[in-house]
C-alpha positions as CSV (number, residue, x, y, z in Angstrom):
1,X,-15.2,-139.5,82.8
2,X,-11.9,-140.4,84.3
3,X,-11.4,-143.6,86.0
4,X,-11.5,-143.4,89.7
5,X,-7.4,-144.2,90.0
6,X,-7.2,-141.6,87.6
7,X,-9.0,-138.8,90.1
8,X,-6.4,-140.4,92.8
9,X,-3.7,-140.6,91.1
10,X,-4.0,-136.5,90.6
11,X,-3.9,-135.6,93.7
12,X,-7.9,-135.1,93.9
13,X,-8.6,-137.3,97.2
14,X,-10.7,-135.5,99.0
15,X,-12.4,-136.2,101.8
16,X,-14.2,-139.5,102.3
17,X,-17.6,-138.3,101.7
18,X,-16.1,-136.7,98.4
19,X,-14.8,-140.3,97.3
20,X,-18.0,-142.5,98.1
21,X,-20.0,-139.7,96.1
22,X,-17.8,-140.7,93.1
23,X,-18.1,-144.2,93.3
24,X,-21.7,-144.2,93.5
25,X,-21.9,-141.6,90.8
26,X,-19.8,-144.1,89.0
27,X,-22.0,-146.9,89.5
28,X,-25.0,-144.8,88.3
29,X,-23.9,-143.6,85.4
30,X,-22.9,-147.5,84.4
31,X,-25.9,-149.3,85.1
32,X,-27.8,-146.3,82.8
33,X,-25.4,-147.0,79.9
34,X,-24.6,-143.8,78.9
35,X,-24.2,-142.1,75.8
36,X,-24.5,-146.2,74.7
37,X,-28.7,-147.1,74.7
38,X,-29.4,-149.3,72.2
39,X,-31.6,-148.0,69.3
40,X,-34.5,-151.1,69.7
41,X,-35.8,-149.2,73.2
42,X,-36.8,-145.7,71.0
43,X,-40.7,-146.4,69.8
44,X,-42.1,-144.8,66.1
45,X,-45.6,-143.0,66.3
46,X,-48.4,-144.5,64.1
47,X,-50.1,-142.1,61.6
48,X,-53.6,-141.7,62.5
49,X,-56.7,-144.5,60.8
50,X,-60.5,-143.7,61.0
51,X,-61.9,-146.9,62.0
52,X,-65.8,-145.6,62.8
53,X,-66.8,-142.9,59.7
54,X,-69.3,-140.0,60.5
55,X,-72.6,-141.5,59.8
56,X,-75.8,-139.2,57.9
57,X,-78.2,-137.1,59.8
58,X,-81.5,-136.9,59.5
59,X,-83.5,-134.7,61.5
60,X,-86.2,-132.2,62.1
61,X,-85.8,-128.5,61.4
62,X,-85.0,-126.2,65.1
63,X,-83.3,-129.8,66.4
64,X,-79.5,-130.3,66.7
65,X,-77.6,-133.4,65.2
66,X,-74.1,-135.1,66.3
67,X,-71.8,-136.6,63.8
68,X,-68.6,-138.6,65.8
69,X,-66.2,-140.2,64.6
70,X,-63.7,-143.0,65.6
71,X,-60.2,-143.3,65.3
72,X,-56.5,-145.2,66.3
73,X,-52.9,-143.8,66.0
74,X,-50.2,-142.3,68.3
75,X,-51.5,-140.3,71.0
76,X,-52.1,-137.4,70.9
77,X,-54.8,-137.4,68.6
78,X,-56.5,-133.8,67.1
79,X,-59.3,-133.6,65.4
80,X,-60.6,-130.5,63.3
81,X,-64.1,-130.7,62.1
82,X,-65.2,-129.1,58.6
83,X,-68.7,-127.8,57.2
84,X,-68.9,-127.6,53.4
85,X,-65.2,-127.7,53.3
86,X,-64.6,-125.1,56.0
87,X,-63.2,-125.5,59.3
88,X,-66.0,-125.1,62.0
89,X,-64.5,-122.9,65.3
90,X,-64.3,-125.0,68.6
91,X,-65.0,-128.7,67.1
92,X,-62.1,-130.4,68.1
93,X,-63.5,-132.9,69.7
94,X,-64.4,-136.6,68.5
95,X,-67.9,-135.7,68.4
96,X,-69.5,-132.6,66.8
97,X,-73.2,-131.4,67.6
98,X,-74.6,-128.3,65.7
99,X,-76.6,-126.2,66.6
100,X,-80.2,-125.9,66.2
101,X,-81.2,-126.7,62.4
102,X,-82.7,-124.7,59.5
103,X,-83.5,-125.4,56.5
104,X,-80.9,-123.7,55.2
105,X,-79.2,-126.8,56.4
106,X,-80.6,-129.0,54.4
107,X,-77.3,-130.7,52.5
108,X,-74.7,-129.5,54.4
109,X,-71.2,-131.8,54.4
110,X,-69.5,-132.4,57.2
111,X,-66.0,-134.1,57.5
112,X,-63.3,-134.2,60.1
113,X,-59.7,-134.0,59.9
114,X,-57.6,-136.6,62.4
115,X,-54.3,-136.0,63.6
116,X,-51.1,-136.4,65.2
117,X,-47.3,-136.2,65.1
118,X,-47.6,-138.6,62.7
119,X,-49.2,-137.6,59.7
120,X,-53.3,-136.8,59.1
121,X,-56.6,-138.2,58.0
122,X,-59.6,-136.4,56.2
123,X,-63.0,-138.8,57.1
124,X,-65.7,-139.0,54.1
125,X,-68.4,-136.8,54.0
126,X,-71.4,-137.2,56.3
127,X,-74.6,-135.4,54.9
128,X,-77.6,-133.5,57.2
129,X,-80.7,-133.9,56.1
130,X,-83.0,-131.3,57.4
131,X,-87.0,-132.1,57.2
132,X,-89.8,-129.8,58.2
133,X,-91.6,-129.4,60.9
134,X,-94.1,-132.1,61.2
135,X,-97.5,-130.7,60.7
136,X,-100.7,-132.5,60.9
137,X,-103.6,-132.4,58.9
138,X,-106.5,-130.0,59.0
139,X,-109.6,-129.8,56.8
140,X,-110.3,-126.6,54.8
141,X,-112.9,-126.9,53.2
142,X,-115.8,-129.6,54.8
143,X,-117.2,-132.4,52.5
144,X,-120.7,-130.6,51.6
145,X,-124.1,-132.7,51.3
146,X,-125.6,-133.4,48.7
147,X,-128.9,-134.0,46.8
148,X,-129.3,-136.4,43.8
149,X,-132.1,-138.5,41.9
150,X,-132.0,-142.0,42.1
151,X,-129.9,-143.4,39.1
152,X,-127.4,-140.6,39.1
153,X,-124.3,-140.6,41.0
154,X,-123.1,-138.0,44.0
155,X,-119.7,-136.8,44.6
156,X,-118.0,-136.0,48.5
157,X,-114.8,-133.6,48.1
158,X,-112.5,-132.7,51.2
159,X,-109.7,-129.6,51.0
160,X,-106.9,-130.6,53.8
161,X,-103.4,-129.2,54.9
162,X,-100.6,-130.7,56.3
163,X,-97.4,-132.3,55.9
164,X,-97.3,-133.8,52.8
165,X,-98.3,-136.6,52.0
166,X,-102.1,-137.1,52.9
167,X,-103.5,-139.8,52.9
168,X,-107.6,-139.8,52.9
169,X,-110.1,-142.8,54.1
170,X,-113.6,-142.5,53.4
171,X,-116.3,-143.7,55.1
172,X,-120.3,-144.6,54.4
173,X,-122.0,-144.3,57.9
174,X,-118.8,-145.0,59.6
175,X,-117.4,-147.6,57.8
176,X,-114.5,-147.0,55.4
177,X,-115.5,-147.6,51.9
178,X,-112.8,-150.1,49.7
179,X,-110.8,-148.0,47.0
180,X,-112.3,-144.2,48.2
181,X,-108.4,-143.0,49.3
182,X,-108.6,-139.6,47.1
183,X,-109.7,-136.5,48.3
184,X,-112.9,-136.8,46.4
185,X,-114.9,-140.0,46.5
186,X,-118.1,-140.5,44.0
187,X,-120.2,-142.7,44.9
188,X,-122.2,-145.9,42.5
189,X,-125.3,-145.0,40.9
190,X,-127.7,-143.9,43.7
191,X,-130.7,-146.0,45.1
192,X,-133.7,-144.5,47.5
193,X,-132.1,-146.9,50.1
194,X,-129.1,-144.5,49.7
195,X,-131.1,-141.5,51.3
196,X,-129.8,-140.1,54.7
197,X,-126.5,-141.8,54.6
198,X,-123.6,-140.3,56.2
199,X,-120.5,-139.8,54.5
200,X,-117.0,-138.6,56.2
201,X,-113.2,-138.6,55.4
202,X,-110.3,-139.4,57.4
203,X,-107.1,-137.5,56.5
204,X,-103.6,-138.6,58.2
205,X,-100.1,-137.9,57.6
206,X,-97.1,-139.3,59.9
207,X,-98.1,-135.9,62.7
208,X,-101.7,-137.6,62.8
209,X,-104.9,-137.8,61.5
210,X,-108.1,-135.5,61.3
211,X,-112.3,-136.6,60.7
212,X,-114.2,-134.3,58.7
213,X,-117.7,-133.2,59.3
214,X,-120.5,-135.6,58.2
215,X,-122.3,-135.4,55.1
216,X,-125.4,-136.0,54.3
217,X,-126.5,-137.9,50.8
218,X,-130.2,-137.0,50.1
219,X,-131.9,-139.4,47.4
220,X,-134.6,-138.2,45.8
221,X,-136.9,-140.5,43.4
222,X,-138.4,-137.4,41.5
223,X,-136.9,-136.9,38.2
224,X,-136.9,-132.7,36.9
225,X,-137.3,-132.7,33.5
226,X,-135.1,-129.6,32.1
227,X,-136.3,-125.6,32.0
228,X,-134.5,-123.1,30.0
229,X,-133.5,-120.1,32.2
230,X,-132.3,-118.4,29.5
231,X,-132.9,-118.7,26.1
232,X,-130.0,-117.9,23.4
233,X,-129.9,-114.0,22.0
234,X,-130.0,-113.4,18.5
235,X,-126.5,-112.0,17.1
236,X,-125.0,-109.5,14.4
237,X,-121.3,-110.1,13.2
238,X,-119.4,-108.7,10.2
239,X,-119.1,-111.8,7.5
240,X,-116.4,-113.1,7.9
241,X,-116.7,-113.0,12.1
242,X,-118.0,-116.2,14.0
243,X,-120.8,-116.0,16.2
244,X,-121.8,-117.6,19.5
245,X,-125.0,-118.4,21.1
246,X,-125.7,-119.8,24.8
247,X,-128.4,-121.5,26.4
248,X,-129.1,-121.3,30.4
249,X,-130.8,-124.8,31.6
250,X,-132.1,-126.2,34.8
251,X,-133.5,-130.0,35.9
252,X,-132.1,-132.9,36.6
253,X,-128.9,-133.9,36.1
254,X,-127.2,-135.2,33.6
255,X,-128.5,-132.4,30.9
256,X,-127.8,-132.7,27.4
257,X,-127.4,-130.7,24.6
258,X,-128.2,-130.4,20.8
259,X,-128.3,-127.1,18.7
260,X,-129.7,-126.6,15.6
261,X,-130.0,-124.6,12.3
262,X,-132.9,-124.1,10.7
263,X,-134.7,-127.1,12.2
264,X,-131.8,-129.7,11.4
265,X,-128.9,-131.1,14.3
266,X,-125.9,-129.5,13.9
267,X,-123.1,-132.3,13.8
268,X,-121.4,-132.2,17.1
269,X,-122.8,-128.9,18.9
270,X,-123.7,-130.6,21.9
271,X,-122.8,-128.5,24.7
272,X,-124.7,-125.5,26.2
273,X,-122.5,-123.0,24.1
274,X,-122.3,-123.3,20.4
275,X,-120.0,-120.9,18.0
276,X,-120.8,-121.0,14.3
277,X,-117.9,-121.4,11.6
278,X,-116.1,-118.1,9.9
279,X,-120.1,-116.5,8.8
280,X,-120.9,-115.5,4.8
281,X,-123.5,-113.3,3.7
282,X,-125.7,-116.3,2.7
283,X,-125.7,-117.4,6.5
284,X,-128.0,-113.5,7.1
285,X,-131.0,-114.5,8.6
286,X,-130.4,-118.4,9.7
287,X,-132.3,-119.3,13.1
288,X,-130.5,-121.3,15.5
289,X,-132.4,-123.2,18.7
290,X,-131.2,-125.8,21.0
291,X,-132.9,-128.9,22.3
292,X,-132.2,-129.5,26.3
293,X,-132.5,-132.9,27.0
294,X,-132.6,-135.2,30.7
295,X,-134.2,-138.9,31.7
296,X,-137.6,-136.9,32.4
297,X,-137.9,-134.9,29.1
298,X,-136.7,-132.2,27.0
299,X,-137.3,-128.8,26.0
300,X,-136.5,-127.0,22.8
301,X,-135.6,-123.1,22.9
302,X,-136.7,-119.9,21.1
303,X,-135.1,-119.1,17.8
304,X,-132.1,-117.0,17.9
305,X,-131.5,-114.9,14.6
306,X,-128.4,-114.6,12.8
307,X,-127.7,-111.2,11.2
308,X,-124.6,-110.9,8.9
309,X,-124.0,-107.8,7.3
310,X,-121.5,-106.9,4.5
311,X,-121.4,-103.4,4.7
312,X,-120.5,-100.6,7.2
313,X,-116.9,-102.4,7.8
314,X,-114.6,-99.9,9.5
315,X,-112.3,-98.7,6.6
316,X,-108.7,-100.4,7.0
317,X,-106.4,-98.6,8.8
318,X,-103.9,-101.8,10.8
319,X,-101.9,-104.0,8.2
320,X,-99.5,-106.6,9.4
321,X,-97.5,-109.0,6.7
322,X,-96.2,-112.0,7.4
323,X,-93.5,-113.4,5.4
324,X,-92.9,-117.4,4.9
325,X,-90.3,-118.9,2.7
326,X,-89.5,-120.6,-0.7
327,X,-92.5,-122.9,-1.3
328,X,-94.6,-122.6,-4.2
329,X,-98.2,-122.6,-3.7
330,X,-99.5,-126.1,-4.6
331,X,-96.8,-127.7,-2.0
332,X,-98.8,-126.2,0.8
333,X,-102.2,-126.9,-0.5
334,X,-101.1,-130.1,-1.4
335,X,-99.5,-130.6,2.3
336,X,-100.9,-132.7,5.2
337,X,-98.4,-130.9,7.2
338,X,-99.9,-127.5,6.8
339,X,-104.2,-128.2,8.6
340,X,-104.1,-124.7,10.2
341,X,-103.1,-123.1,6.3
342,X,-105.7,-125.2,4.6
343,X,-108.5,-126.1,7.3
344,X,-108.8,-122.8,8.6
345,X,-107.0,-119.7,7.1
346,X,-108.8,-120.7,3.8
347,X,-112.1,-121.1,5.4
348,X,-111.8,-117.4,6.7
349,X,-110.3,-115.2,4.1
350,X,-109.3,-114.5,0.6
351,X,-106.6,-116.0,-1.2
352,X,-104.8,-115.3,-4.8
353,X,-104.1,-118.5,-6.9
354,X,-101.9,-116.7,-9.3
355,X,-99.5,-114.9,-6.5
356,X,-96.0,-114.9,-8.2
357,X,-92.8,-113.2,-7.1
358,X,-91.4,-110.5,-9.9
359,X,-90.5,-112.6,-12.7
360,X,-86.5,-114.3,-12.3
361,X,-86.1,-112.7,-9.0
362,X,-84.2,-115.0,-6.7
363,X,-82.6,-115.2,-4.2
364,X,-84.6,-114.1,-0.8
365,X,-83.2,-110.4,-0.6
366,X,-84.4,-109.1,-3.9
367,X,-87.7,-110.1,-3.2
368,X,-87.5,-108.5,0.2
369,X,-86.4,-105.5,-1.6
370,X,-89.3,-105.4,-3.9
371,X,-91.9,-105.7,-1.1
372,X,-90.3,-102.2,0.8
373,X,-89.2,-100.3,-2.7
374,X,-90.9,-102.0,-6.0
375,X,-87.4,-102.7,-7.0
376,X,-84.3,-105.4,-6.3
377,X,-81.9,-102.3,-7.2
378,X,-79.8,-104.5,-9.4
379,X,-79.3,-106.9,-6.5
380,X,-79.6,-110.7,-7.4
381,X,-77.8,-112.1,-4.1
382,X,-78.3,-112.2,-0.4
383,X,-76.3,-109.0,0.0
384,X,-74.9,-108.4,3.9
385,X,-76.7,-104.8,4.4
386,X,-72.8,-103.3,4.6
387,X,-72.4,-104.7,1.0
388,X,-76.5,-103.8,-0.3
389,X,-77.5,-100.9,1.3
390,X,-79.4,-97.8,-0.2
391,X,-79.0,-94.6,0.1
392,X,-82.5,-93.5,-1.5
393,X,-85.3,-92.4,0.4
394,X,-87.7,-93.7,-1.9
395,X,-89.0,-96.7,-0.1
396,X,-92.5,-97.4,1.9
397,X,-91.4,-96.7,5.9
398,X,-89.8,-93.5,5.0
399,X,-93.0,-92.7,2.6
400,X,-95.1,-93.4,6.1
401,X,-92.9,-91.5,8.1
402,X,-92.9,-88.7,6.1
403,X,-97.2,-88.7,5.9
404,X,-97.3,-89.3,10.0
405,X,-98.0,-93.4,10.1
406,X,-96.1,-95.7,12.5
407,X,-94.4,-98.9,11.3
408,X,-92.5,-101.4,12.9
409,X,-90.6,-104.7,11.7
410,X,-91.1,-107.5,14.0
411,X,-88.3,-109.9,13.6
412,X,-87.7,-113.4,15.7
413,X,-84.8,-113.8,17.3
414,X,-83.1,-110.4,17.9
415,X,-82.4,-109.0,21.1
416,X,-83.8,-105.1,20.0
417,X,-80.6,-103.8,22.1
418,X,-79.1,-102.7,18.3
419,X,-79.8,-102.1,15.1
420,X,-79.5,-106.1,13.7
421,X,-76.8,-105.4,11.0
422,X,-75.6,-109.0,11.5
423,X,-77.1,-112.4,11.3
424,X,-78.1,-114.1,14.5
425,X,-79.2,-117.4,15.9
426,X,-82.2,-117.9,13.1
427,X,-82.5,-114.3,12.2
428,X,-81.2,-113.4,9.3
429,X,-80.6,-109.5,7.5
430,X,-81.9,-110.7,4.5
431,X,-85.3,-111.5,5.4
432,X,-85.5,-107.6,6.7
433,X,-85.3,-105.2,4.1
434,X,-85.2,-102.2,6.8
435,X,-81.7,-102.4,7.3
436,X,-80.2,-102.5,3.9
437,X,-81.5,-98.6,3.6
438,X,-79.8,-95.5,5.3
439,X,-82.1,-93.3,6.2
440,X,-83.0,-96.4,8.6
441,X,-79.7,-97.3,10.0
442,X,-78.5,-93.8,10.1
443,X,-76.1,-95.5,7.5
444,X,-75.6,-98.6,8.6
445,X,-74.9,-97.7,12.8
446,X,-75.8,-100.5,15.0
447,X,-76.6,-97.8,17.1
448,X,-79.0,-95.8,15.6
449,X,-82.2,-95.2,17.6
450,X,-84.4,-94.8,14.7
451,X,-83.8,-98.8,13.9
452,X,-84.0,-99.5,17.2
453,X,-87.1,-98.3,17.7
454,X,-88.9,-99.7,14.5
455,X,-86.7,-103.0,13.9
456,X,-88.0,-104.8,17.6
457,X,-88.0,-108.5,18.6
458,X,-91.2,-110.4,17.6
459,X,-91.7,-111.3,21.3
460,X,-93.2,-107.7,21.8
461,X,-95.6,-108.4,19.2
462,X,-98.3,-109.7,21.7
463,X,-97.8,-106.8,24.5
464,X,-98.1,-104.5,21.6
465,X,-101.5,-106.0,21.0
466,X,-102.8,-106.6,23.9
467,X,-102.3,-103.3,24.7
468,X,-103.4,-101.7,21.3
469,X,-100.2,-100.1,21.0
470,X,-99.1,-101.5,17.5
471,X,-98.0,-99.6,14.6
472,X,-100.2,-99.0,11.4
473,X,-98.2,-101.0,9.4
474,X,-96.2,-104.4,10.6
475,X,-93.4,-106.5,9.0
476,X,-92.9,-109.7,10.9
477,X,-90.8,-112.1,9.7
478,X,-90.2,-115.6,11.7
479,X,-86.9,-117.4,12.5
480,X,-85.3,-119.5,9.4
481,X,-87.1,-122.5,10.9
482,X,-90.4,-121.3,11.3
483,X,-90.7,-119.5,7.9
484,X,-90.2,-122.7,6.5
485,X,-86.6,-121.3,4.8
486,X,-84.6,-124.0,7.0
487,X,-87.8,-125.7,8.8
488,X,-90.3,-127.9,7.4
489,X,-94.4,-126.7,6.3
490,X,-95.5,-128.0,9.4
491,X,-92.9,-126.0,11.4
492,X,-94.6,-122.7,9.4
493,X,-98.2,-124.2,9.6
494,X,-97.7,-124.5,13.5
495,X,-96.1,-121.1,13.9
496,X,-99.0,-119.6,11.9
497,X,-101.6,-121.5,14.2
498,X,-100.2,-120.3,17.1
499,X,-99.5,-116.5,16.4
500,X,-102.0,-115.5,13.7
501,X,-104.7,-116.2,16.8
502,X,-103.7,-113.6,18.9
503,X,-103.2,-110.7,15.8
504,X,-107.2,-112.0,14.9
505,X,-108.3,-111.5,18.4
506,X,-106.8,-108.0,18.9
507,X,-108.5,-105.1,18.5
508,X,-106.2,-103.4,16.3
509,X,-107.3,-106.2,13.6
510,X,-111.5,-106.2,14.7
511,X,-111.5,-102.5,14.0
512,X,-110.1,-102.3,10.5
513,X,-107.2,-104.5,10.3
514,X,-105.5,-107.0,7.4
515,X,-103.4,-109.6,8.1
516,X,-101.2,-110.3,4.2
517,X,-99.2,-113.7,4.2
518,X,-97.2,-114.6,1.3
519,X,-94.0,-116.5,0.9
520,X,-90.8,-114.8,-0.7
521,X,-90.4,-116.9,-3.6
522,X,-91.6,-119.8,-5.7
523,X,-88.7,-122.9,-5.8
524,X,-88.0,-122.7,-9.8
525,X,-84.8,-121.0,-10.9
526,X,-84.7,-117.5,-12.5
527,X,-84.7,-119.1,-16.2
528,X,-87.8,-117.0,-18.2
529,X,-90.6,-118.8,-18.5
530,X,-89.6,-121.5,-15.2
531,X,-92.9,-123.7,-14.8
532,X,-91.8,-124.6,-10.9
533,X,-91.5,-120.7,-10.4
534,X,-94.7,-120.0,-8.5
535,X,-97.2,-119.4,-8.4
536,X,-97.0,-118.6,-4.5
537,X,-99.3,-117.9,-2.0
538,X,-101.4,-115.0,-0.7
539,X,-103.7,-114.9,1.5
540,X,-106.0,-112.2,2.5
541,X,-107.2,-112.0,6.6
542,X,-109.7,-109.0,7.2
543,X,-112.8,-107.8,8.4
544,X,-113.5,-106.6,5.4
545,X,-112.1,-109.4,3.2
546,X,-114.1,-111.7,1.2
547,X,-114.6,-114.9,3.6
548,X,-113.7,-118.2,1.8
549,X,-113.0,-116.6,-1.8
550,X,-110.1,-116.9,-4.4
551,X,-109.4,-115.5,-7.8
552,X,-107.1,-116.5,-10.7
553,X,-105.9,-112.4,-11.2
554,X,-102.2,-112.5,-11.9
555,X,-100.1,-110.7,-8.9
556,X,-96.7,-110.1,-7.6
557,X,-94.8,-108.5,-5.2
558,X,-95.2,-105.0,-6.8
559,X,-99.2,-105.7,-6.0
560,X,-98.8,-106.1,-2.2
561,X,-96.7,-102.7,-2.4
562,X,-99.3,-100.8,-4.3
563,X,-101.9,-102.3,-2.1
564,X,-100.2,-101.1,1.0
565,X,-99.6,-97.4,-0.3
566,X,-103.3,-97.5,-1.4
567,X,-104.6,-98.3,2.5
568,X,-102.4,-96.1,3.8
569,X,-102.8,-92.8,0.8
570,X,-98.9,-92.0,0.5
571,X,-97.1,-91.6,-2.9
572,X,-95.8,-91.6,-5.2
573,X,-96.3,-95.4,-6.5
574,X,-92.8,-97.0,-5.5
575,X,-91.3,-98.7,-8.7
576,X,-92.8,-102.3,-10.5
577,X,-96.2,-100.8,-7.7
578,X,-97.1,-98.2,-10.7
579,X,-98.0,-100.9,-12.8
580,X,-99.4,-103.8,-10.9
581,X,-103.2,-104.3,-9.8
582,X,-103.6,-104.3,-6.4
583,X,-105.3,-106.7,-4.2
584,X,-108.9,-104.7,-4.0
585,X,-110.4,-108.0,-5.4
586,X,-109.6,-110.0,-2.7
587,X,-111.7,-107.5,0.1
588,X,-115.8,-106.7,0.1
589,X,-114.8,-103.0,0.4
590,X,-111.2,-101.5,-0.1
591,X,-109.6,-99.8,1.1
């Protein structure tokens, strides 16, 4: 701006008016400083600082809850509120209320975002915890009254519903009772004084509290001494079958039990069922009765009959073979790890003592072999079936096929969605001799719907039976664990006791079945005459097989073969199986 002189000096006097407006715009514009303020009067905003974090919810399902939170910093302040990371549309505010809760709700994280010219602040996260709905208890099912002798005890059960938990509070004639807080309360050994007392519950939760009906405890100082209602039926079985027999009693509480067999207690049979061991024919004709027992007496039932007969057994027509792994015989008999093997699969079937694989055939693939065609082919090494396969059609599925009779190899571990060409989890091609032949794998195609069809996952070994839908003959082979190839006996002995079960219960083995298991091979090398090779075992499962019996006949692999083409009539006699003896010995009637 020009001095004031400096406006006069040019001439630009103007009227007065014109020079008192430049002196006091002069003035003005000095006492404001100008273009020179000092830099101290300009003020820096402050970043926004959450002093007050949103806090937890905690509240009922259909209410609302209201996180807030608390901040300083420059003004203007924003704030931009978040649900599970996303921002929630109109909850700008320093307080955010949601809307009526779900459970859906249940977990939800919700943070908010503060800020200003300055810079911005993220809160921690505050969780809702959405509850149900309150409810409060209601009984079901009314404690029911009951009738005792003197001496024995009575027991007072209440059903309730509610919001969890219940809590329960019995009471004797209005009084709660010390320690009866279940929802069944037995009482001490009854006296006569006892009689007509009244017995209710009370059942709360946080909603409330409910008191059942009364019930009524009737003593009664008359002692029943025990009737039999029914007596047990005589029964036939098949030797070899088990056989059960059942007594109906009435009288006073507690009853007791104790069958016998011709005249004499029958160690531990002491409840109202009794189911003899695996029956022989020298069991035909034993008399079982049972002795019924209270405080006032006992009473001693009619003789039921056993009949066993030996003859008539449906001709066998199902066979399934398991395979286990590389153990010679005397380590499982020999074995504390294997009770199902020697406690129980001894007690009901046949086995061989002098079961060996073909002499000097090692390792697990030639035997495998052996078992499907009476012959290793040459092969002394777990082949991959792309380096072993077959062309011939001289083996035992195609000889079935060709005569009309199913098969199918259950095998642990595969998926059944291919032809298993490959090793997998604890499956392994070598323990499956299907799939090292051609006319199976429609040379070697992991999509051929022949092996598909026939090579299947053990898992659909128990729908197959249930539903009698199993193929006449049936290869199953467990997982390298649980044939004991990897796994220890007792991994094999507990497999066994908890599959063989349901192929004994099936109707498919009751009406003419066999269950073979042997091992692959005996743990000596191929050396001729290798003491430690075998003998391995067989045993013999069946209807029709002798129940508790072994024999010192010497067998192999070539035996089971010939056994199998025998029960099922096809031919011609596959390789070493022209010139083994088959397992006849081992059944009461064959085949």
């Amino acid at each position: 701006m020009k001095p004031l002189n400096a406006w006069v000096r040019s001439g630009h006097v103007g009227a007065p008016g014109t020079l008192l407006t430049l002196l006091l715009l002069g003035l003005t514009l000095s006492g404001c400083g100008g273009s020179d303020a000092s830099p101290s009067a300009q003020v820096n905003p402050v970043a926004p600082a959450i002093t007050t974090q949103p806090a937890s919810q905690m509240v009922t399902a259909g209410q609302t809850a209201t996180f807030t939170v608390t901040a300083t910093g420059t003004a203007p302040v924003s704030y931009q509120w978040q649900m599970n990371g996303t921002a929630i549309g109109g909850a700008t505010a320093a307080s955010y209320t949601t809307p009526a809760t779900t459970a859906a709700d249940n977990g939800d994280q919700f943070t908010v975002v503060v800020s200003n010219a300055a810079g911005s602040m993220t809160s921690n996260a505050a969780v809702l915890t959405v509850t149900s709905v309150l409810v409060a208890p209601t009984i079901t099912t009314q404690p029911a009254s009951q009738t005792v002798s003197a001496g024995q005890t009575a027991t007072f059960t209440v059903t309730a519903t509610g919001t969890a938990p219940l809590s329960y509070q019995w009471q004797k004639n209005g009084t709660a009772i010390g320690g009866a807080t279940a929802a069944s309360y037995t009482t001490p050994a009854t006296t006569a004084a006892d009689n007509g007392d009244q017995f209710t519950v009370v059942v709360s939760n946080t909603a409330g509290s409910v008191t059942s009906n009364a019930a009524a405890l009737t003593v009664s100082s008359v002692l029943v001494a025990p009737t039999i209602t029914r007596q047990p039926a005589s029964q036939t079985v098949t030797a070899g079958q088990r056989a059960t027999f059942t007594v109906t009693a009435a009288g006073t509480a507690p009853l007791s039990y104790q069958w016998q067999k011709n005249g004499t207690a029958i160690g531990a049979a002491t409840a109202a069922s009794y189911t003899t061991p695996a029956t022989t024919a020298a069991d035909n004709g034993d008399q079982f009765t049972v002795v019924v027992s209270n405080a006032a007496g006992s009473v001693t039932s009619t003789a039921a009959s056993l009949t066993v007969t030996t003859t008539g057994n449906p001709p066998l027509k199902t066979v399934f073979l398991i395979m286990m792994e590389n153990h010679n015989w005397s380590d499982i008999t020999s074995s504390s790890s294997a009770p199902y093997i020697n406690n129980t699969l001894l007690a009901i079937g046949a086995h061989a003592t002098q079961y060996f694989n073909p002499p000097g055939i090692h390792p697990s693939l030639p035997n495998y072999l052996w078992l499907e065609a009476g012959t290793n082919f040459g092969i002394l090494a777990d082949d991959s079936p792309s380096a072993g396969h077959q062309s011939t059609t001289m083996h035992l599925v195609t000889l079935l096929k060709n005569a009309n009779i199913t098969w199918k190899a259950y095998q642990e571990d595969i998926a059944g969605t291919s032809c298993p060409l490959s090793n997998v989890s604890g499956y392994a091609t070598k323990h499956n001799p299907f799939v090292y032949f051609d006319d199976v794998t429609n040379s070697l195609s992991s999509t051929s719907a022949y092996c598909i069809a026939h090579v299947r996952p053990f898992t659909e070994l128990a729908t197959d039976l249930a539903n009698n839908t199993v193929a006449s003959y049936n290869f199953i082979t467990p997982n390298l664990t649980n044939d004991m190839h990897d796994g220890t006996i007792a991994d094999g002995d507990t497999w066994l006791a908890t599959h063989v079960p349901v192929i004994l219960n099936s109707a498919a083995y009751k009406q003419g079945g066999v269950i073979f298991i042997t091992w692959d091979e005996g743990e000596g090398g191929s050396a001729p005459g290798d003491t430690k090779d075998g003998p391995i075992g067989m045993m013999v499962l069946s209807p029709n097989a002798k129940v508790g019996y072994q024999n010192t006949i010497h067998y192999d692999h070539s035996s089971t073969l010939r056994t199998v083409e025998e029960i099922f009539k096809v031919s011609p006699m596959l390789g070493g199986a022209a010139n083994q003896t088959d397992l006849s010995d081992l059944f009461t009637s064959f085949p």
